[in-house]
N, C-alpha and C positions, 0 to 999 in steps of 0.2 A: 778307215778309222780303226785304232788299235782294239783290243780288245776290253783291255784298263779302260780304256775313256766312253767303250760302248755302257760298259758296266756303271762307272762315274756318273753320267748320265742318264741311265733307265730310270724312268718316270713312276717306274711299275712302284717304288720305294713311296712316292707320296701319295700314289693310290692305296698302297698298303694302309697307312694312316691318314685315309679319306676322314673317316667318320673323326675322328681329334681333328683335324685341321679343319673341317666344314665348320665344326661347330664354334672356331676359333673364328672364321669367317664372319658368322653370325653376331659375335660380337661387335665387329667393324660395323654389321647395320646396328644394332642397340646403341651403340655411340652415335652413329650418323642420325640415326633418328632423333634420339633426344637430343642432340645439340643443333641440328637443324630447324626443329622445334624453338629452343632457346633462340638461336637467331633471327629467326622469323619474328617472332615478339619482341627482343629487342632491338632489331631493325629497323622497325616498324616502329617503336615508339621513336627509336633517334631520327627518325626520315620524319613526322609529326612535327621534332622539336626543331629540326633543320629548317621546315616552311611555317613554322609559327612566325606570324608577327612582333611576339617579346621579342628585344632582343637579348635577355639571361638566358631562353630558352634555347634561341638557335647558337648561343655560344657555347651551352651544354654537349647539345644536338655535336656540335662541327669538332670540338675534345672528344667527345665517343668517338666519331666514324675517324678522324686524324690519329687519334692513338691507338687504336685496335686494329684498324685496317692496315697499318703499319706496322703492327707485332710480328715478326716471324711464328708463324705455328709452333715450331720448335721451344722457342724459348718461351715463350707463351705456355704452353705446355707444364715445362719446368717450372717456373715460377709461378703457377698455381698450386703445384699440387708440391713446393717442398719451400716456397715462402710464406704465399697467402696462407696457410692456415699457423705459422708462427707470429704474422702483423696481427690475426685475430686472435689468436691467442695472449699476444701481449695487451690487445686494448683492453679482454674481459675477464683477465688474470687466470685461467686455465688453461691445459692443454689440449691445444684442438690438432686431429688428422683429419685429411680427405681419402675418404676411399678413390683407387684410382679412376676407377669406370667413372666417380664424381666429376674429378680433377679434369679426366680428357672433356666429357659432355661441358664445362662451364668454360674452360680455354678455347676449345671449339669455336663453342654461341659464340663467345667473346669476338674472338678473332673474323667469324663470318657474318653478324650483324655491322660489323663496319662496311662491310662488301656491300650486304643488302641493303644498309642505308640508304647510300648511294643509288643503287638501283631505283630503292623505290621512291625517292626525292625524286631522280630524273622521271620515271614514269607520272607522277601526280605532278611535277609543274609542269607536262607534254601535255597537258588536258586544257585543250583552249578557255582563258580567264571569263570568255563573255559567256559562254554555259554556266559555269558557276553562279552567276551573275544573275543569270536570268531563272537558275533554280532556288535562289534566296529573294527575286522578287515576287516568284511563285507561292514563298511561305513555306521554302525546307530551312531545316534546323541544318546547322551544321553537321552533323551525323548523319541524318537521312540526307544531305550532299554529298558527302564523303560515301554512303553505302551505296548509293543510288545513280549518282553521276560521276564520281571521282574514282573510285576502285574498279568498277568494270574496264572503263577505257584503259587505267594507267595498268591494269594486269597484264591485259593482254598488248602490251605496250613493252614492258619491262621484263615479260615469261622467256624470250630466248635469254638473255641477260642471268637473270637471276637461277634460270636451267643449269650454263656453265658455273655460276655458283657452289651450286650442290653440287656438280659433278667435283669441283677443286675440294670441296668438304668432305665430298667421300674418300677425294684422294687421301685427303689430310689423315684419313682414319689409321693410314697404314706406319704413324709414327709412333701411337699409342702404345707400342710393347715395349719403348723406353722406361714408362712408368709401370710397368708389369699389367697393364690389363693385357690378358688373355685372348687376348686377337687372332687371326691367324699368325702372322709374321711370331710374337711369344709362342705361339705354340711349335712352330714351324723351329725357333731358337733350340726348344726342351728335345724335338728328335731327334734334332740334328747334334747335340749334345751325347743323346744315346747311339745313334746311330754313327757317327764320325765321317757321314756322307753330306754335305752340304750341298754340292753340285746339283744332284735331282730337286731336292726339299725346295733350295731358293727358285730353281729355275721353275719348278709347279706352283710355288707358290706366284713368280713373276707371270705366267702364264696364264694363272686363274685373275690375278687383278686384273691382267690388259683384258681379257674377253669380255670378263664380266663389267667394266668402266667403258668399253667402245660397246658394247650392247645397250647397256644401259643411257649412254651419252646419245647413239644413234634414236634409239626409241623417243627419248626426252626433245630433241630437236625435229622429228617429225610430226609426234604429239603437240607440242607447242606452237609450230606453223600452221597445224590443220585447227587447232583451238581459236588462235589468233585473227585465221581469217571466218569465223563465225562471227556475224552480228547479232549481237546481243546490249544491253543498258540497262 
């Protein structure tokens, strides 16, 4: 290896600017969480409106998870945070912005409560009908069925599923410096900017995602098997 390309390479460059780029890192969780967050709740409500009985309900329910689950991240993205606040702005005659950190967490949920939908619809109709049945002729209410006989089984039913979820949501985080939040990758852009070394910056920064997503995705899939096979109701 030449010596130009040893140089092009040394990692040492994004060690230099550990402490900026870590905490750009950080950012990627503060989105992953709140919009994990947001997807979780409305996942949850469209997986609800999906096995409701109405039928306005479940055709609500099947328009969520069909048209969010179907958005690309990308444009998803975009078109929150540089449309949506001009359609609200036209409805209630001011000017409205999204902060970006806003924009990423709401496009996010958006995009991955279509995903969880799904999951958690399949986990709650996997709950065989005659248990339900015979915990409403016991005199449970529909909620203490759902807390008590329907959410136990269908979690641990639906947890590998909904595991690669998050793991694809975390991915998703690393698009976010399109709209300037302050991610790693945006941070990673501003050294390499000053620096005029790209080669180390992209390659540390490509380095620290894969570890830290195969660490994280292994933990979550072993965690998830040894929960799953606990009986519990």
């Amino acid at each position: 290896m030449s010596e130009n390309l040893r140089q092009m390479l040394d990692l040492g460059l994004f060690w230099e600017y550990r402490s900026i780029l870590l905490a750009g890192l950080a950012f990627n969780f503060y989105v992953f969480a709140a919009s994990a967050s947001a997807a979780i709740v409305l996942g949850f409500l469209a997986a609800l409106a999906r096995v409701n009985p109405l039928r306005p309900l479940r055709w609500l329910g099947a328009v969520h998870v069909e048209t969010f689950r179907n958005a690309p991240d990308y444009v998803m993205l975009v078109w929150v945070h540089f449309v949506m606040p001009l359609l609200i702005g036209q409805a209630i005659g001011m000017r409205v912005t999204f902060a970006p950190f806003v924009s990423a967490v709401i496009a996010l949920g958006l995009v991955y409560s279509g995903y969880l939908a799904e999951t958690f619809r399949t986990g709650m109709q996997a709950v065989p009908r005659g248990q339900i049945e015979a915990a409403r002729a016991c005199g449970m209410g529909g909620v203490l069925v759902m807390r008590r006989i329907i959410l136990p089984q269908a979690v641990r039913m639906m947890l590998p599923e909904a595991m690669n979820n998050f793991v694809s949501l975390f991915k998703a985080t690393t698009i976010v410096s399109l709209i300037t939040v302050p991610d790693l990758m945006y941070r990673v852009q501003m050294v390499t900017q000053q620096e005029m070394r790209p080669l180390p910056l992209y390659t540390g920064a490509a380095l620290t995602y894969f570890v830290l997503i195969w660490a994280v995705a292994a933990l979550a899939r072993a965690g998830s098997e040894r929960w799953r096979r606990k009986i519990w109701a």
